[in-house]
N, C-alpha and C positions, 0 to 999 in steps of 0.2 A: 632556495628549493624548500617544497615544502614535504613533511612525510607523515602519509596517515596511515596508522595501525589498524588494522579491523581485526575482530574476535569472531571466528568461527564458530557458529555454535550449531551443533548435531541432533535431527530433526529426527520425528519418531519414523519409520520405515513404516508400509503398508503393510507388514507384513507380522510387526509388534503388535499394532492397532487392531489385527484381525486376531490374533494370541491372546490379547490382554479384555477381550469385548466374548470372545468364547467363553472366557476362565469367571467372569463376571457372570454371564447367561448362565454357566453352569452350577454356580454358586446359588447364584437366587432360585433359582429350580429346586434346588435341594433344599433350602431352605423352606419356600414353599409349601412344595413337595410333602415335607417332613408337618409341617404345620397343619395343612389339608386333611393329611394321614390322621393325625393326632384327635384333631378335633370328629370326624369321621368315628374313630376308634371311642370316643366316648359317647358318641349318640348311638352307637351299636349298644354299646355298655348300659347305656343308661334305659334302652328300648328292652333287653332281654332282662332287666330286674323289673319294669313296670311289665312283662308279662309274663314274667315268674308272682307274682301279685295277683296278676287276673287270674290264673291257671288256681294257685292256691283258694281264693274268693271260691273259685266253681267249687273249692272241697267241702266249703266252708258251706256256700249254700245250699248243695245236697244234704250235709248232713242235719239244717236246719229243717230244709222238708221232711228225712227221715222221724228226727225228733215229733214234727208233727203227726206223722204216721208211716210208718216202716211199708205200706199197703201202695205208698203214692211215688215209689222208686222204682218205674218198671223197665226190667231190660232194653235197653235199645242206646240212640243218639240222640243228647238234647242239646238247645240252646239254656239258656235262661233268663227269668222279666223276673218281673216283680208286679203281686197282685194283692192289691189291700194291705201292705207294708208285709208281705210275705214272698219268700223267693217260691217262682213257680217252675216247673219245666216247662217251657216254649219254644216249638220250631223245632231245626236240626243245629244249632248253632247263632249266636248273638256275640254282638263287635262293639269293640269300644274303640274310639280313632283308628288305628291302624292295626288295632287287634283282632282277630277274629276266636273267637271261645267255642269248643265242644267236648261235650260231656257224656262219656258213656257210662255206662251200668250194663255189670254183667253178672247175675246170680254163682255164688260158691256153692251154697245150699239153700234148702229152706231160710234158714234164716239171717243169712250173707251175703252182701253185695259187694263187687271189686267196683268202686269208683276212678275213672280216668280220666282227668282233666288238661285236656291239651289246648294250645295257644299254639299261632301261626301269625304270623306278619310278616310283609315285604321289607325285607330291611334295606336295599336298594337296585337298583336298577338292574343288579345283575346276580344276587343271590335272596334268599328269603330263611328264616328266622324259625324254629319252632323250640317247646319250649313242653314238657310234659310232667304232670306230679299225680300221686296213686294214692288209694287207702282202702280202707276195709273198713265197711259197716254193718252192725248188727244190730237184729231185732231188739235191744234191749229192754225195750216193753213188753217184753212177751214174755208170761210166768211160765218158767219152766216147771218147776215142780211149787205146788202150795207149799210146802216148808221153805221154802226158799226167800222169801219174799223181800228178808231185810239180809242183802246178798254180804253189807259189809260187815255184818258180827259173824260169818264164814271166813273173812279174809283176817290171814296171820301176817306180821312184818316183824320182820328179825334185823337189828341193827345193830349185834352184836359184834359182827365184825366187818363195821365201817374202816373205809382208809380211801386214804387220797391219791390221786396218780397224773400223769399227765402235766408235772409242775405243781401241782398242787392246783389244778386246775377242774379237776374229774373227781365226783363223790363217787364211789363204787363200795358194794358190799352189802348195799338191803337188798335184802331175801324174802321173798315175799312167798304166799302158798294158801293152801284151801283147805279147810275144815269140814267144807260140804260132803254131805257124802251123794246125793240126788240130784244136784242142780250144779249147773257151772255160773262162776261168777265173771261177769263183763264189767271193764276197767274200761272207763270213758275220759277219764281226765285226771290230772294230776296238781295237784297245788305243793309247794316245795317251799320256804319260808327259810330265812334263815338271819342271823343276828347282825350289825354292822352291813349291811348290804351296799353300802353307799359305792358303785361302780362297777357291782356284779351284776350280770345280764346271765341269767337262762339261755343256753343256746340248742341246747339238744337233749330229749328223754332216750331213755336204753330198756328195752325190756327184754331180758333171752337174749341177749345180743344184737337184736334188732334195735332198729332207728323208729320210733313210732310219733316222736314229735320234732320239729326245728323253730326257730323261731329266734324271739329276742325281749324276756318278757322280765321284769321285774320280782323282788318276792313276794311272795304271798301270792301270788296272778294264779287262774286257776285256768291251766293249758288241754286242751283237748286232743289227745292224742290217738292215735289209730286204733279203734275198739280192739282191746287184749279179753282174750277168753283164759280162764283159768278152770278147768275138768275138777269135776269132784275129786275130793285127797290130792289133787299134783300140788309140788313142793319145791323148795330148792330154787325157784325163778328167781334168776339176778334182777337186778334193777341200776340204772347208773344216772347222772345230770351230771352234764357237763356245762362249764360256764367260760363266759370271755375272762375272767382274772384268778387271782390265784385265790380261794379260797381256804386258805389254810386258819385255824384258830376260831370260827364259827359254831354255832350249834345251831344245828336243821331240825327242821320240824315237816313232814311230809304227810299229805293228804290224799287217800283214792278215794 
């Protein structure tokens, strides 16, 4: 007689294979999912800084028309070209790939405009994108009063009581003010300098507490900031620069 042994061995049930094929389906979906999501979230990211860019340019290039003549900013909605290496106002609005740019001007006073630079883009199928930055310009070619003329021997800076804050990250404590007694003095730009600079970036002006510039500029760079008026005799105006690193141990050197 002869005797054979068999091994039994235990198969996957239909009901495993539908379990284990779900859990899998579900896995790779998330994953996916999460990946799609990801890369998604950075083309959004990366579309609202390229027209945070365009939006700013419109401020840039008003004020370079202004500079040309304070007479060629007139209230309403534009686009912008360029004509003879010169930015011009054209149209109601001008696009760069999926950008669309419009720029309005709207008079303060006689000799003030609020410029508004907005940007719009489809960012996809099912939402869209805007994106707006603001400033203030003034006549500053226009002689206020004949004694006036050399506006920066009227402007006083007091840097006696410099000090740092923010980590050591934020200059605060020039005091700025006016000598005038007939004319007001406009403050167009700022240049700010300082010693070892190596990995210090400019990243924001303060005038009065206000934000008048942003950016990301090296020292010495001479930054344009949102035209400051300064009234005959006013005094006491704070002023701040703050920076990406800690600036402690420096000596500044500051320019209007």
């Amino acid at each position: 007689m002869v005797t054979i042994k068999t091994k039994r061995q235990r198969g996957f049930s239909l009901i495993e294979v539908i379990l284990a094929t779900s859990v899998f389906v579900l896995l790779a979906t998330t994953l996916i999912g999460g990946y799609l999501y990801g890369q998604e979230s950075t083309m959004l990211a990366g579309n609202r800084v390229q027209a945070n860019l365009f939006a700013e340019e419109g401020l840039e290039a008003v004020r370079n028309i202004r500079d040309e003549d304070f007479l060629n900013i007139i209230d309403g909605t534009y686009g912008l070209g360029i004509s003879g290496n010169q930015w011009i106002l054209s149209g109601t609005f001008d696009t760069n790939g999926i950008f669309t740019r419009q720029v309005e001007i709207s008079s303060v006073d006689m000799d003030r405009k609020e410029i508004t630079s907005t940007v719009t883009w489809q960012q996809n199928t099912r939402r869209s994108g805007m994106v707006s930055v603001d400033t203030h310009l003034t006549n500053w070619k226009k002689i206020i009063q004949a004694n006036c003329v050399d506006e920066q021997s009227f402007l006083v800076v007091d840097t006696s009581d410099v000090f740092l804050t923010a980590n050591n990250r934020q200059l605060e404590g020039v005091i700025i003010g006016s000598e005038a007694e007939d004319c007001d003095i406009v403050i167009t730009n700022i240049s700010i300098s300082l010693t070892n600079p190596s990995g210090r970036r400019l990243r924001e002006i303060f005038i009065d507490e206000n934000s008048v510039w942003t950016g990301n500029t090296g020292s010495g760079s001479i930054n344009n900031i949102s035209d400051f008026i300064l009234s005959p005799g006013q005094n006491g105006v704070a002023t701040s620069y703050r920076y990406n690193n800690n600036v402690s141990g420096r000596t500044f050197s500051i320019t209007f």
